[in-house]
Backbone as CSV, one residue per row, in Angstrom:
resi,resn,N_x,N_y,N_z,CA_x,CA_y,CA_z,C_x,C_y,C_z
1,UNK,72.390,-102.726,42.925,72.716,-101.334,42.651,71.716,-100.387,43.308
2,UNK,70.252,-100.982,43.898,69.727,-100.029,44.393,69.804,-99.259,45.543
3,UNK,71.123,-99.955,46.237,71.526,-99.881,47.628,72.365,-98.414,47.512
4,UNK,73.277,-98.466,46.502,73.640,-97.123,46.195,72.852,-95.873,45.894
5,UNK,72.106,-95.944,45.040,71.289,-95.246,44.744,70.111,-95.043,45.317
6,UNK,69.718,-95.779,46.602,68.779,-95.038,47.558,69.713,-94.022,48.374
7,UNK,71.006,-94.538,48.715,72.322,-93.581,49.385,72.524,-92.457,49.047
8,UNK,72.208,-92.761,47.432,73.091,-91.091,46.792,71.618,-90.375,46.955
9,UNK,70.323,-90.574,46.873,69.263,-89.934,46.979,69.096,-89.511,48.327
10,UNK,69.005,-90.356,49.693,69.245,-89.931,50.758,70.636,-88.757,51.101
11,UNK,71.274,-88.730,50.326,72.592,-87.738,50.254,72.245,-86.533,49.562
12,UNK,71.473,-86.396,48.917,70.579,-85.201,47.845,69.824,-84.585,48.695
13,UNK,69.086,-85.613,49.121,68.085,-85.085,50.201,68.365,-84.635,51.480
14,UNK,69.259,-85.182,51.839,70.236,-85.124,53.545,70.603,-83.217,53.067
15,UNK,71.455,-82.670,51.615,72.316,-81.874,51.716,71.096,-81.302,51.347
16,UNK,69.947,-81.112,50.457,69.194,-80.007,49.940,68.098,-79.189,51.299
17,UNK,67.734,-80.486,52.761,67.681,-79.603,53.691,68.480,-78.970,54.063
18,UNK,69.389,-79.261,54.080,70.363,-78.302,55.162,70.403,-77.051,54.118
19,UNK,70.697,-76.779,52.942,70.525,-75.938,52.536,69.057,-74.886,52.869
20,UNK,68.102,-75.413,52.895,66.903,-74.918,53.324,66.833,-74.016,54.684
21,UNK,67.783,-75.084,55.298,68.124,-74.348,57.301,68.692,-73.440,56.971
22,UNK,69.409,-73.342,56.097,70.765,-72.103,56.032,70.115,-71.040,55.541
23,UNK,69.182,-71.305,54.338,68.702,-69.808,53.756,67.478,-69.705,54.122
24,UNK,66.740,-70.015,55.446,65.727,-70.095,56.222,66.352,-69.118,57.367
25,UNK,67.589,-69.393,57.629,68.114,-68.602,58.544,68.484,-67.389,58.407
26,UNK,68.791,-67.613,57.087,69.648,-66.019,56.492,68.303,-64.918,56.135
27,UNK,66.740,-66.028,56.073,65.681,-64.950,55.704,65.481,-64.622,54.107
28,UNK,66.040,-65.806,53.340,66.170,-65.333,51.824,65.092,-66.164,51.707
29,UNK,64.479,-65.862,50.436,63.081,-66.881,49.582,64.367,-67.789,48.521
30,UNK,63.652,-68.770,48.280,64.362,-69.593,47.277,64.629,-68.768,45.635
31,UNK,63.327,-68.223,45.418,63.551,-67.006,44.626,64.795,-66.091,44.035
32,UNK,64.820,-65.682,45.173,66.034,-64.620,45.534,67.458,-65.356,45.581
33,UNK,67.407,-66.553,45.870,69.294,-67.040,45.318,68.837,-67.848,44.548
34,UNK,67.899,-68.137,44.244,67.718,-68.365,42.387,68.508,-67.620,41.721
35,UNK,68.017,-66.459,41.580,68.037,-65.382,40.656,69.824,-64.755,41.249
36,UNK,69.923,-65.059,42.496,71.632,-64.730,42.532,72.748,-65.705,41.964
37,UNK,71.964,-66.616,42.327,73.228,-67.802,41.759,73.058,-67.915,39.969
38,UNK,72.339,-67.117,39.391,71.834,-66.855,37.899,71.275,-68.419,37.734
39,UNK,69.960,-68.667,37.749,69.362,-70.118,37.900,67.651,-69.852,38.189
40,UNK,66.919,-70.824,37.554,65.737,-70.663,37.612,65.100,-71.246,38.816
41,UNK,64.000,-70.488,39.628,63.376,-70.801,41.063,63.371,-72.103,40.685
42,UNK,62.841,-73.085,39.927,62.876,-74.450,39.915,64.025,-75.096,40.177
43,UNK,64.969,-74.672,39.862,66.061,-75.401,39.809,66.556,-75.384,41.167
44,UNK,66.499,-74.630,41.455,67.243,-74.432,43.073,66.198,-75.266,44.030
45,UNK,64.964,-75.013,43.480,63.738,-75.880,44.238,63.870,-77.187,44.354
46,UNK,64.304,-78.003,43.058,64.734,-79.125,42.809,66.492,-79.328,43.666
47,UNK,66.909,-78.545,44.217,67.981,-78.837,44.475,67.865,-79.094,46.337
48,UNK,66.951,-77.926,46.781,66.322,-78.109,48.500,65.854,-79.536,48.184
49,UNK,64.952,-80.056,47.541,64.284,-81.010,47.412,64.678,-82.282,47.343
50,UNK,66.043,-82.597,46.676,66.601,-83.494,46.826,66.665,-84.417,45.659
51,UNK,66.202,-83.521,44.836,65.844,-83.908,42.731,66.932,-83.693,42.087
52,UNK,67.655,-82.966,42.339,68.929,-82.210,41.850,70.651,-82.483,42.184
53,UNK,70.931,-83.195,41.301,73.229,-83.633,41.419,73.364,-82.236,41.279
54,UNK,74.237,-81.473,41.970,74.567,-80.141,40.947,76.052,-80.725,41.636
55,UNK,76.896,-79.145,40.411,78.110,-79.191,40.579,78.817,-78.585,41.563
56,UNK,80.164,-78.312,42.076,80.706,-77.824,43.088,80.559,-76.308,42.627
57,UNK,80.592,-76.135,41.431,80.650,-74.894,40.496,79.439,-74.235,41.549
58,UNK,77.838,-74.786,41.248,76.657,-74.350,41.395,76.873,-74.146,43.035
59,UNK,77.379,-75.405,43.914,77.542,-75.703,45.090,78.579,-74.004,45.987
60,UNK,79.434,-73.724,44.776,79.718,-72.742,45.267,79.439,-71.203,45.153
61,UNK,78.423,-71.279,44.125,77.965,-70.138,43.464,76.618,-69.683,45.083
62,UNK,76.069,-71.156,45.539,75.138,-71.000,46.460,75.948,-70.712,48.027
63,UNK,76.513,-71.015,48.218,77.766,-70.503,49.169,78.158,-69.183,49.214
64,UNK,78.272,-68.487,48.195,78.630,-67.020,48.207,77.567,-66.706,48.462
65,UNK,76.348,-66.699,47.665,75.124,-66.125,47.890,74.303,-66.151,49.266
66,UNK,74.601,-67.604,50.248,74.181,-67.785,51.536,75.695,-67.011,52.367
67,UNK,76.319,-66.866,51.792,77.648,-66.113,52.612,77.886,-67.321,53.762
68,UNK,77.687,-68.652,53.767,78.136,-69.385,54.587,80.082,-69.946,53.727
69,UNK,80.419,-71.005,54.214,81.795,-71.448,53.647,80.931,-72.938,52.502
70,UNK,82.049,-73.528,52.022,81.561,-74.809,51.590,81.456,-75.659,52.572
71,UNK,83.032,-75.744,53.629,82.694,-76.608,54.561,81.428,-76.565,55.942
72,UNK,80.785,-75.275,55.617,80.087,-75.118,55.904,78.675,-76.010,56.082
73,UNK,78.544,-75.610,54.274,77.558,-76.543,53.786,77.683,-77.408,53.881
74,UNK,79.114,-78.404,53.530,79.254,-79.813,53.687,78.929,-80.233,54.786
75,UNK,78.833,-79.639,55.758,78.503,-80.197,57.078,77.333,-80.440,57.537
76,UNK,76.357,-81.433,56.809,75.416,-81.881,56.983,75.350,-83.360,57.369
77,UNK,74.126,-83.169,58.022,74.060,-84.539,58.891,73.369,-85.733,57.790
78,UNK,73.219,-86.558,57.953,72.205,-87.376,56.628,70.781,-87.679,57.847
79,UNK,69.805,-87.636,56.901,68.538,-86.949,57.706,67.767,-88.346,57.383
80,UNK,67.845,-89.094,55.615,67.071,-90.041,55.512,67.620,-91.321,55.051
């Protein structure tokens, strides 16, 4: 079972950079779509980081706020 679960962690981690590129690009602090997506700087920190399952709910709440699409976001490469 650990074969999966290094996968789904490399998949956490693969999607929480790309999130990082995106609102690195857009010029936002993690802070600031914290507090848009109504969510504490940790949490979103934990979510770049690769600590964090969230839901499509959260997944899309951060989508409006980066003004990118979902398939947007989904379109990440796997990094580890």
């Amino acid at each position: 079972m650990g074969n999966l679960e290094d996968h789904n962690n490399s998949v956490l981690c693969s999607l929480g950079y790309h999130l990082r590129e995106i609102r690195q690009q857009k010029q936002l602090r993690q802070k600031t779509v914290a507090k848009l997506c109504e969510m504490d700087s940790g949490s979103y920190s934990n979510i770049e980081n690769g600590k964090r399952n969230i839901t499509v709910l959260t997944l899309f709440k951060i989508s409006k706020v980066l003004k990118v699409s979902m398939a947007e976001i989904m379109s990440f490469e796997m990094r580890y």
